[in-house]
N, C-alpha and C positions, 0 to 999 in steps of 0.2 A: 312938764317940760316935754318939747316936741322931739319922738326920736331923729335924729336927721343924719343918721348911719346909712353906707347905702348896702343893700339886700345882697348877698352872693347872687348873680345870673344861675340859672339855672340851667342845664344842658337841654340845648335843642333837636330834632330830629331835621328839620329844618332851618333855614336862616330863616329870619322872620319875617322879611319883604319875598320871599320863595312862598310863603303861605300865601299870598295875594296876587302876586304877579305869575300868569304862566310861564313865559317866558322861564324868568328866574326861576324856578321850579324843576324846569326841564336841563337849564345848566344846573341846578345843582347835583341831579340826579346823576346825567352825566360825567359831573365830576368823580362823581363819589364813587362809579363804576370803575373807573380809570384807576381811583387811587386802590381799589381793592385788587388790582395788579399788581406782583409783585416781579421786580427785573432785577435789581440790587441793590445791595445794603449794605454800610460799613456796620460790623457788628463785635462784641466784645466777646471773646472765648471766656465759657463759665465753666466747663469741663469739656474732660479729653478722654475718650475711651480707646484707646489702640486695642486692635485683636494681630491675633501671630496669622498671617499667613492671606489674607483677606485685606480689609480697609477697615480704617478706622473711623471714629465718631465722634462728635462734638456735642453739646451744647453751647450755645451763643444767643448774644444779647443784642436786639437791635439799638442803636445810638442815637438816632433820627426821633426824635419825641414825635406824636400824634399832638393833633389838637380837634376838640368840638368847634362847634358852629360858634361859641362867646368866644373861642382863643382863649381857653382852658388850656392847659398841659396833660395828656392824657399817658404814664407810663407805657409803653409795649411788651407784652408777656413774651418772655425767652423762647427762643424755637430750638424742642428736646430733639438729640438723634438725627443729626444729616451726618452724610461722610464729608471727610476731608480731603484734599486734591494731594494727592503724594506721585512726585517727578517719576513715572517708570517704565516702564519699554521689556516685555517679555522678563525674563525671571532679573534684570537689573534697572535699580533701582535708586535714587537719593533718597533715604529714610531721614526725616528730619518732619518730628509730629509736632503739630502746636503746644503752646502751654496753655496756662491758667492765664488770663490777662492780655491777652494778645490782641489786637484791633486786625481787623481785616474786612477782607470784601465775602460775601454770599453772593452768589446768584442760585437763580428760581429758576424752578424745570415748567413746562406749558403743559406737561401732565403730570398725574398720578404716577412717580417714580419709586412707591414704596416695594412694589414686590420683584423688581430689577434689583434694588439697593439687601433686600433678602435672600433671593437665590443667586443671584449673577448669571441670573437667565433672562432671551429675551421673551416678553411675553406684556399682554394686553393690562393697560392703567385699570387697575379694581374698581375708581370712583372717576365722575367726571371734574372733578376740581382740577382747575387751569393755573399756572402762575401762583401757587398756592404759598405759602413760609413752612406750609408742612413739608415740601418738596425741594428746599433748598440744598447747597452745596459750597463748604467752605474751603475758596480759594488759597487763600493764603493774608500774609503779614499785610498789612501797608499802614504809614503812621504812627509806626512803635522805633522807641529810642536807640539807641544807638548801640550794634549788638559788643557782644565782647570775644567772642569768638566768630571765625569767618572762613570762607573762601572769595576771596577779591580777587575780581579781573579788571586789572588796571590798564587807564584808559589808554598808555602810551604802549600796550603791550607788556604781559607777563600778569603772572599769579603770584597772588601775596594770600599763602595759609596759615592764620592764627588759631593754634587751642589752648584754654585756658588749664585744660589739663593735661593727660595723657594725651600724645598721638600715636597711634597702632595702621599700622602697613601689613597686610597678611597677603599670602600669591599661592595657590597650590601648583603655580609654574614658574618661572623663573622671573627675577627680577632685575629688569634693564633699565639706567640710566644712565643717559646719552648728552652732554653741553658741549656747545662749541668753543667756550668760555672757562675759565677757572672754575673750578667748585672749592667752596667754604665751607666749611661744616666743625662747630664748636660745642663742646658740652663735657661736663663735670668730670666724667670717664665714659669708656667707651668697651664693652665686651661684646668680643668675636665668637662664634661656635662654629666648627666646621674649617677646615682647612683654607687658607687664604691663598691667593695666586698672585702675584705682581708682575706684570709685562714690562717693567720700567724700572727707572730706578727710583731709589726711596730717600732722603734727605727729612732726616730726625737730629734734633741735638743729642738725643739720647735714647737708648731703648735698654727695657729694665728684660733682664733673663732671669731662669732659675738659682744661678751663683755668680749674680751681680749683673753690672750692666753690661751693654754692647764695650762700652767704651774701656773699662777695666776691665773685661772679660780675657781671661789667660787659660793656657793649656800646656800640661806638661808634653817634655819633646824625651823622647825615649832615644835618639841617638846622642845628644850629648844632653850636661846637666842642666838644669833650670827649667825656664819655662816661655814660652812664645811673645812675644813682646804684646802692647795694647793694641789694640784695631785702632786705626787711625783712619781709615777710609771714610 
């Protein structure tokens, strides 16, 4: 019985009318120059390497599959060690490093950026590789779900801050804030340190003291007997 399965294609270095036609030949070639340009890439973060005081590092996965000359699928090997783009301006900064799984963008340097990205000196590309993946640099997030903590600037005006856990304020100078509007501020309890001031008056249904509250709070009167009536104010 006749086999009548058909053969895997086997990968070309050529298309196969490029073998005969100059023409096609000279587009192929061309193509293939182009595509070995790299500009950018959506790519999957596979690890995160933060250092203290410096920029940090990634590995990432390009998401764009290759294909051969039959329209094979051909994987893309992860590009180790580029830095990552961190928001900062002299010694301030928005620290907020990638994760494991993150989708983002890379873009590619037109030279050999390895020994700028090691000393943080300017100084001459070691190799002449152009546009290379070994030379890339991960921008940031784009295409990933929907976070759970945030800072939003809402479109009609104002800031909406969500964290999922702690939020921490620290100032080694003083700390001002300023609304033209009411302030709301709600939580479980509330402990002060440090001496308090009030320019105005205070309106509480009740405040708890050492021996009782404002409102049953009494004092003995040393000109006659008993004791001062409740606050009522």
């Amino acid at each position: 019985m006749a086999n009548t399965s058909t053969p895997a294609a086997a990968p070309y270095n050529s298309p196969f009318e490029a073998q005969f036609n100059p023409d096609r030949a000279q587009q192929f070639i061309i193509q293939k120059l182009i595509r070995g340009i790299h500009t950018a890439a959506i790519v999957k973060v596979l690890a995160v390497y933060p250092t203290a005081g410096k920029v940090g590092f990634v590995d990432v996965q390009p998401m764009v599959l290759d294909q051969d000359t039959n329209g094979v699928v051909i994987a893309q090997s992860p590009i180790y060690t580029i830095p990552y783009f961190q928001l900062q301006a002299g010694a301030s900064a928005v620290i907020l490093a990638p994760a494991v799984g993150d989708i983002g963008l890379c873009t590619f340097m037109a030279r050999d950026s390895s020994n700028v990205a090691k000393t943080l000196q300017p100084g001459a590309a070691p190799t002449n590789r152009a546009y290379s993946s070994a030379d890339g640099l991960y921008i940031g997030g784009v295409l990933n779900p929907d976070p759970t903590q945030w800072v939003k600037f809402l479109p009609g005006g104002g800031i909406d801050i969500h964290a999922e856990g702690d939020l921490s304020m620290s100032a080694t100078g003083t700390l001002s804030v300023t609304v033209t509007g009411a302030a709301t501020m709600s939580a479980a309890s509330w402990h002060f340190t440090g001496p308090i001031t009030f320019d105005d008056t205070i309106t509480a249904p009740n405040v708890t003291l050492p021996r009782g509250t404002l409102h049953d709070h009494v004092h003995p009167v040393t000109t006659a007997p008993g004791t001062t009536g409740n606050y009522t104010g």
